[in-house]
C-alpha positions as CSV (number, residue, x, y, z in Angstrom):
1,X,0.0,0.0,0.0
2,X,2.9,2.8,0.8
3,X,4.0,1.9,-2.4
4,X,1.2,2.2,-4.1
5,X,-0.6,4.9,-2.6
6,X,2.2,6.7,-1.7
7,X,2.0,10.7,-1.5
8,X,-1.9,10.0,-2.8
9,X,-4.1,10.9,0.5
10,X,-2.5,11.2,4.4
11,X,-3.2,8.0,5.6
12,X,-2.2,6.3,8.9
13,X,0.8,4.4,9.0
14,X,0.6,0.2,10.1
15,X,3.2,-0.4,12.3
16,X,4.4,-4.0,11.0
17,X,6.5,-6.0,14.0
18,X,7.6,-8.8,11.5
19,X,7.9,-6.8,8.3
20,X,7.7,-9.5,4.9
21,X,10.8,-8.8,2.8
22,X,9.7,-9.1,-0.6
23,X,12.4,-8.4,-3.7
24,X,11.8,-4.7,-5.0
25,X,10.2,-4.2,-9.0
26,X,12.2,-2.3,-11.6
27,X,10.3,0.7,-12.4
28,X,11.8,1.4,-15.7
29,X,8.6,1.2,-16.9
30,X,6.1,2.7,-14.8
31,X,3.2,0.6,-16.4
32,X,4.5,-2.6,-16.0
33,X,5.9,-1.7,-12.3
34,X,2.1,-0.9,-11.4
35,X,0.4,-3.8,-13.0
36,X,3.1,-6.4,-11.3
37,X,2.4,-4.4,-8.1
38,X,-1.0,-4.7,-8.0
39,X,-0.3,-9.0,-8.7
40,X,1.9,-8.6,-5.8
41,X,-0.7,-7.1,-3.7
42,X,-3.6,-9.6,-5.1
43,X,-1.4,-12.7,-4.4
44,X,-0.4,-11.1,-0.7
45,X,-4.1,-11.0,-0.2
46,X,-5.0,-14.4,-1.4
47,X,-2.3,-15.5,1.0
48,X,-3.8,-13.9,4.3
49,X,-7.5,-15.3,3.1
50,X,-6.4,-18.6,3.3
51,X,-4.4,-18.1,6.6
52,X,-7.4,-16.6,8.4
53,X,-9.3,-19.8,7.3
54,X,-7.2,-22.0,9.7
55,X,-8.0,-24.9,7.5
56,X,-9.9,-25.8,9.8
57,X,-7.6,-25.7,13.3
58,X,-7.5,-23.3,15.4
59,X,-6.3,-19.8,14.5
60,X,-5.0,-17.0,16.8
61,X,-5.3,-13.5,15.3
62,X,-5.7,-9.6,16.4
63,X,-8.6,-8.4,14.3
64,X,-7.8,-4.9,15.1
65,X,-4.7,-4.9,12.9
66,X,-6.3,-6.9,10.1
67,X,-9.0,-4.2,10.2
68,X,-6.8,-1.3,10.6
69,X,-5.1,-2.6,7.0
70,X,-8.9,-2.9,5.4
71,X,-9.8,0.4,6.8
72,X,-6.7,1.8,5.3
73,X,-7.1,0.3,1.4
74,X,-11.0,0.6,1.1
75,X,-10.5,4.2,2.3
76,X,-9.0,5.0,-1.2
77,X,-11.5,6.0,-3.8
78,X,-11.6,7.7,-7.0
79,X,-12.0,11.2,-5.0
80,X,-8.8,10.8,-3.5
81,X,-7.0,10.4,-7.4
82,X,-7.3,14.2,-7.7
83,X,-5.6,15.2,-10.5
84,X,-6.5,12.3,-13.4
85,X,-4.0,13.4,-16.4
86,X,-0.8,11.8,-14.8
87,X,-0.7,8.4,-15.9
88,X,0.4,7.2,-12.3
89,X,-3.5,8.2,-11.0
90,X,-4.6,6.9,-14.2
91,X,-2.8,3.5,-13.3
92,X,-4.0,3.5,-10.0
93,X,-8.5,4.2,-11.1
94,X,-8.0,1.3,-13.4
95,X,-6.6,-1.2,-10.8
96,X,-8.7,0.0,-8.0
97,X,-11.5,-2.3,-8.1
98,X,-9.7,-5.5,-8.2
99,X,-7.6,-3.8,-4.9
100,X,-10.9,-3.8,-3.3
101,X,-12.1,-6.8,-4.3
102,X,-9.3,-8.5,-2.9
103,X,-9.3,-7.0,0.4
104,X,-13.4,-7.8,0.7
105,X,-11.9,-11.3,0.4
106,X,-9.9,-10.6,3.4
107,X,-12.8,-9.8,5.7
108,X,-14.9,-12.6,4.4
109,X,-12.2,-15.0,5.1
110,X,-11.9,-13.5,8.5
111,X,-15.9,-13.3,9.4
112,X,-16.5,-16.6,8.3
113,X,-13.7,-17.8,10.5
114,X,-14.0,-15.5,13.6
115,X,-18.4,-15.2,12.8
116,X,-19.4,-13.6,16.2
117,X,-15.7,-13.5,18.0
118,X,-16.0,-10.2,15.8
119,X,-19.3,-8.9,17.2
120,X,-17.0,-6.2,19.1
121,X,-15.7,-4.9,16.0
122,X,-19.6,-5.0,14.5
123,X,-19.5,-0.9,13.9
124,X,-16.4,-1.0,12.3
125,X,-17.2,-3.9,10.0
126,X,-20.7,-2.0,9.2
127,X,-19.1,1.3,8.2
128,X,-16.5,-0.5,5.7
129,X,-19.4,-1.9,3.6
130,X,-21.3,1.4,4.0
131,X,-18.8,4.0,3.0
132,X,-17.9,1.3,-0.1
133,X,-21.9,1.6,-1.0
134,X,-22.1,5.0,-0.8
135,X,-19.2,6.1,-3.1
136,X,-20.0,3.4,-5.5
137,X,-23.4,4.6,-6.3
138,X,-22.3,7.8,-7.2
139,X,-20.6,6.7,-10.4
140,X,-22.1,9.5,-13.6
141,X,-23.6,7.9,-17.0
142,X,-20.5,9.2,-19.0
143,X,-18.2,6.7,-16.9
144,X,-19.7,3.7,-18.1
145,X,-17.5,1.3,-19.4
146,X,-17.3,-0.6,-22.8
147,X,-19.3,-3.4,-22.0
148,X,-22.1,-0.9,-20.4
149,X,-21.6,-1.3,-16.7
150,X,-20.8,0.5,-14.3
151,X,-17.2,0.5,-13.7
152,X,-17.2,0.0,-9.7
153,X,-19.9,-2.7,-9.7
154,X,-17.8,-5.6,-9.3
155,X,-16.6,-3.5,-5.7
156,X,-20.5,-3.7,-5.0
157,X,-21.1,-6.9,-5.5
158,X,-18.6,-7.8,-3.6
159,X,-19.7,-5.4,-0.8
160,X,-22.8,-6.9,-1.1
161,X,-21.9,-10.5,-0.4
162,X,-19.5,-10.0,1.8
163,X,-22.4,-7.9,3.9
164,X,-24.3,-11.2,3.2
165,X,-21.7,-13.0,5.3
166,X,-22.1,-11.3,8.3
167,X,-25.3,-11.1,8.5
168,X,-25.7,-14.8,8.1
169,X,-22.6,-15.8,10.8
170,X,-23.7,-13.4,13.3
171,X,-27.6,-13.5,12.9
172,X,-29.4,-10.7,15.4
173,X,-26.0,-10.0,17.2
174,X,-25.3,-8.2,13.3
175,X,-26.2,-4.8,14.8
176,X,-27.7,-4.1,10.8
177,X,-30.4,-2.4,12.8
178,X,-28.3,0.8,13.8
179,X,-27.5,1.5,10.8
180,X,-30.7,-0.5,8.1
181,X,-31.9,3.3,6.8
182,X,-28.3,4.5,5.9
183,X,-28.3,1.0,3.9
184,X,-31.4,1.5,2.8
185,X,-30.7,4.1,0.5
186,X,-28.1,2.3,-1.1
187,X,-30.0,-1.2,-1.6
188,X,-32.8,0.9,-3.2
189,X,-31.3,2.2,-5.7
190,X,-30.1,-1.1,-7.0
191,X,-33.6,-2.9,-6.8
192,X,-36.1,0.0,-8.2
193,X,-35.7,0.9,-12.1
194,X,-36.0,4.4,-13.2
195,X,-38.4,5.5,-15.0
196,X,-39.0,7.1,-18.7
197,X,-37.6,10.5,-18.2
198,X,-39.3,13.4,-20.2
199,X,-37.4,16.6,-21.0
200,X,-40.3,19.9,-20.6
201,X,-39.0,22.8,-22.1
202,X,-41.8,26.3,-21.6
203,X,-40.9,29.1,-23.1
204,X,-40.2,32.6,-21.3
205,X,-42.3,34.4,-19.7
206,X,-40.9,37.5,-18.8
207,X,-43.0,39.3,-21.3
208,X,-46.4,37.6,-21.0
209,X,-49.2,39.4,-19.6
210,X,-51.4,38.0,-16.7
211,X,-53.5,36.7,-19.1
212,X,-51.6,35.0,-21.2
213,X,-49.4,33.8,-18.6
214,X,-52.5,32.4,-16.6
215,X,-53.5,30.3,-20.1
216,X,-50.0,29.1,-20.4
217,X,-51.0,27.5,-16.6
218,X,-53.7,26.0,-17.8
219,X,-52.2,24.7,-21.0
220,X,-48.9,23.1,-19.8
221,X,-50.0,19.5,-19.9
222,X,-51.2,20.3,-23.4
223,X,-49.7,20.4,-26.9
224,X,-49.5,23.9,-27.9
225,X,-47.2,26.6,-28.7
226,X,-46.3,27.6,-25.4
227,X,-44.8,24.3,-24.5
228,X,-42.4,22.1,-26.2
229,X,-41.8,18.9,-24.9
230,X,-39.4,15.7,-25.7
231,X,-38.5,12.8,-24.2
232,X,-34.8,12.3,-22.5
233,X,-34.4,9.3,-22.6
234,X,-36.2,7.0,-24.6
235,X,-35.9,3.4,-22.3
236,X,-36.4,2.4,-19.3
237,X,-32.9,2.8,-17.1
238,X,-32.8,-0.8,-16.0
239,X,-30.8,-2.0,-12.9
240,X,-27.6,-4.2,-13.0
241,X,-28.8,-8.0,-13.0
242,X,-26.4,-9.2,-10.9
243,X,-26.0,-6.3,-8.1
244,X,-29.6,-6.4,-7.9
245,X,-30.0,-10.4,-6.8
246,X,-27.2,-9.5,-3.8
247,X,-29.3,-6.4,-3.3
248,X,-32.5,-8.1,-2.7
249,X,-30.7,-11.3,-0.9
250,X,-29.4,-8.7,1.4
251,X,-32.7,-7.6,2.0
252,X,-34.6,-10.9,2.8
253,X,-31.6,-11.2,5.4
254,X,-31.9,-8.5,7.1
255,X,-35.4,-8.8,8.2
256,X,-35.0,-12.4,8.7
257,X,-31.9,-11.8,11.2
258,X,-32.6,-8.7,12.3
259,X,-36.6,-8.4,11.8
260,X,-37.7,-7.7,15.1
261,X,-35.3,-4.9,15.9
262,X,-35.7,-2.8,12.7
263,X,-37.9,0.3,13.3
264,X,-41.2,0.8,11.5
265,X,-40.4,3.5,8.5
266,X,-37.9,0.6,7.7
267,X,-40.5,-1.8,7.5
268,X,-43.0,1.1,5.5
269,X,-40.5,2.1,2.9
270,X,-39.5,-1.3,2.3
271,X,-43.6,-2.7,1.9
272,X,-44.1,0.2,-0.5
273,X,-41.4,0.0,-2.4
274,X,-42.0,-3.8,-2.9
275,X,-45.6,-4.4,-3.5
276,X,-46.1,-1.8,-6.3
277,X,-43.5,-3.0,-7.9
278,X,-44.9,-7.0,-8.3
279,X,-48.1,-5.7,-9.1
280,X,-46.4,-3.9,-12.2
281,X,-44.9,-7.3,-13.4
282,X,-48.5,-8.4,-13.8
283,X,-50.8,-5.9,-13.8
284,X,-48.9,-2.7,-15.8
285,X,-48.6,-3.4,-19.4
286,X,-45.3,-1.6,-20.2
287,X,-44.1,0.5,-17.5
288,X,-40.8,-1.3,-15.4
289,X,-40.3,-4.3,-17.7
290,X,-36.9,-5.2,-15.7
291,X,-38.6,-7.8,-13.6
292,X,-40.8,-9.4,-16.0
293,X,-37.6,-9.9,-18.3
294,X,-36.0,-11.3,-15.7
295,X,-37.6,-14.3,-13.1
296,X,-34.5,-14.5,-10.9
297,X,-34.8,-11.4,-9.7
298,X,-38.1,-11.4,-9.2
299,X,-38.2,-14.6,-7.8
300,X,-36.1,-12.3,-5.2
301,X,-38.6,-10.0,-4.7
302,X,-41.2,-12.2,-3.7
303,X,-38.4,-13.9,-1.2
304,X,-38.2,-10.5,0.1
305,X,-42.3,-9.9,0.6
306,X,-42.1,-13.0,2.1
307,X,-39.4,-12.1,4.8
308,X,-41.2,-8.8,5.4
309,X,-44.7,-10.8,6.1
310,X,-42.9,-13.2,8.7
311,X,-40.7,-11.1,10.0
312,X,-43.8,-7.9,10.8
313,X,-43.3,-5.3,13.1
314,X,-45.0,-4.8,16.1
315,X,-46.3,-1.5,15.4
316,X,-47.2,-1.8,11.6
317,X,-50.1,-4.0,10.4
318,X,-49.3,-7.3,8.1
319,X,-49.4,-6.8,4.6
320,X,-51.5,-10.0,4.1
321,X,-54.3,-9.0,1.5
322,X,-51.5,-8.0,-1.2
323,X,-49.8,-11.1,-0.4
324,X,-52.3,-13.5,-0.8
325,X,-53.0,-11.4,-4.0
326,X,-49.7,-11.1,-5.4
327,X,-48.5,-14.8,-4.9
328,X,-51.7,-16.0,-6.3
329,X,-51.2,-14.4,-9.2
330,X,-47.8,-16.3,-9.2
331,X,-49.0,-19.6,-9.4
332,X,-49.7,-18.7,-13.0
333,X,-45.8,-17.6,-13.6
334,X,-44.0,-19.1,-16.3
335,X,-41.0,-19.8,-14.0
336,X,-41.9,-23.1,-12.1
337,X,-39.3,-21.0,-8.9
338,X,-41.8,-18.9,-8.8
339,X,-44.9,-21.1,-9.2
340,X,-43.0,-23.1,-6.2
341,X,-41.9,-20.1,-4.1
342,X,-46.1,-19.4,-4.1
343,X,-47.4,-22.5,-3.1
344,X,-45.3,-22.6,-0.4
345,X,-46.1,-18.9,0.8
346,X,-49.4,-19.2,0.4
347,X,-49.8,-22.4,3.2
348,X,-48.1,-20.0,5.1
349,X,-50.4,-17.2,4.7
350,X,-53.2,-20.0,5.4
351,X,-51.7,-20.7,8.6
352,X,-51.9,-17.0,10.1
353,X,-55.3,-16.4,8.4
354,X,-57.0,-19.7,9.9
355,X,-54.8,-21.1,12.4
356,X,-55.9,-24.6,14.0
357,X,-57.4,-25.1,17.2
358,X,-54.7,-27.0,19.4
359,X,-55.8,-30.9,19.3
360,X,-58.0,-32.8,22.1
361,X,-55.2,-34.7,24.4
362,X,-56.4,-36.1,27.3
363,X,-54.4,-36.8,30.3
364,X,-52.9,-40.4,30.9
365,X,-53.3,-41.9,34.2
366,X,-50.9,-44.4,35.2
């Protein structure tokens, strides 16, 4: 990392006790001196997964260095390459993801080793996948790349499922609950397709008299002259496939480990968010077509109404009528997950709407 980052942001220092001597790289030629030094670093990290495993023997490790390296590389974003004409910084925005990447694989090797021997490092461990969510949202249209992805999504599917593993080795001990809203935002984002946007252009006004101005009111949802009005984009914005499964898996989890503990707009943002959009895969006859082209995804999404109707909050009623509504319209899916993923749902729901009298057992007397 010194090497690599070096003189990039003012980062903290790891004191090493038993330094690695490694030989040094020729940088005669500054390309091929980064790319081998990113190998070296990818190789290093491959190395200290498999360690933290413990192949399955005891381990003895101190989690707050291991994290204080992982705070230190993930801390590095494309904000901190300030000045992107050197080809040093250019180097470095191109090899930043699989950096990342790698160190994710860290931290998943030490979670599912350590599971909830880490609980007192939970905040820490929270913030690391939050801060990567956030700044990996952010990415603008014009830096998509060749094949037409995002170029950081790899870093957030990784985030994602690495998210996934703490949640599931640590269950309701996760502490997802402080901070499910902040994460909210983020999982959103990846799950909800935007719609047709429509470019309104009016003309000026400055010289219109009060009459005139008061008909161009009244007109602006109208063709006329007053109003010219185009479409900005002529598709539907559809989500990436893949970061929205580990979006929505993420989702399911978290009310199924954390459920109870969540607070109510949690559970309200989440019901309305979800609902509409299942009704629009059968209902709606061309708006979000994402999730009818796709069945594993929304396969997902009933997973995820289903988690939200076990797992209800205290204060907030069941969402039981658009349920039973929405997974029997399922049964006439063309995806046999689906069809499956209804039936058994819906002997669920039956369950909670009629539950059965406790059986007649009468007392043996020996």
């Amino acid at each position: 990392m010194d090497e690599l980052f070096s003189d990039l942001i003012e980062l903290e220092n790891v004191s090493i006790w038993d330094k690695l001597e490694l030989p040094s790289i020729s940088q005669e030629n500054i390309v091929q001196f980064y790319f081998t030094q990113k190998q070296r670093f990818l190789n290093l990290c491959t190395y200290l997964s498999f360690m933290l495993r413990g192949f399955n023997k005891k381990n003895s490790v101190l989690p707050h260095d291991i994290l204080k390296v992982l705070c230190r590389g993930l801390a590095i974003q494309p904000s901190n390459i300030q000045n992107q004409n050197s080809v040093r910084e250019q180097i470095l925005y191109l090899i930043l993801p699989k950096l990342h990447i790698a160190l994710f694989n860290i931290l998943d090797a030490l979670i599912n080793r350590f599971k909830e021997q880490l609980i007192p490092f939970g905040s820490i461990i929270l913030q690391l996948f939050l801060q990567t969510l956030q700044w990996t949202e952010n990415t603008s249209e014009n830096q998509i790349t060749i094949s037409g992805n995002k170029p950081f999504r790899n870093v957030r599917i990784s985030a994602y499922k690495c998210l996934n593993s703490w949640l599931m080795n640590t269950n309701s001990l996760s502490g997802i609950e402080t901070v499910a809203d902040e994460y909210l935002s983020s999982i959103l984002k990846d799950i909800v397709p935007e719609k047709d946007r429509v470019l309104l252009t009016l003309q000026k006004t400055q010289n219109l008299s009060k009459r005139a101005l008061k008909r161009l009111r009244d007109d602006q949802y109208e063709k006329g002259t007053y109003l010219n009005n185009g479409v900005g984009s002529s598709k539907e914005h559809y989500p990436d496939t893949d970061v929205c499964k580990v979006a929505l898996d993420i989702l399911q989890n978290i009310f199924f480990n954390s459920g109870t503990l969540l607070n109510q707009t949690f559970f309200k943002t989440v019901q309305n968010t979800i609902i509409p959009l299942l009704y629009d895969c059968y209902l709606s006859a061309t708006d979000q077509r994402f999730y009818k082209e796709h069945p594993d995804c929304r396969l997902l999404l009933f997973r995820v109404l289903r988690a939200l109707q076990m797992n209800p909050h205290s204060l907030s009623p069941l969402p039981t009528q658009y349920s039973l509504e929405l997974f029997e319209m399922a049964l006439n899916d063309n995806d046999l997950h689906i069809i499956q993923e209804a039936k058994v749902t819906l002997a669920e729901l039956e369950k909670i709407i009629h539950p059965h009298a406790p059986p007649l057992q009468l007392t043996q007397v020996e």
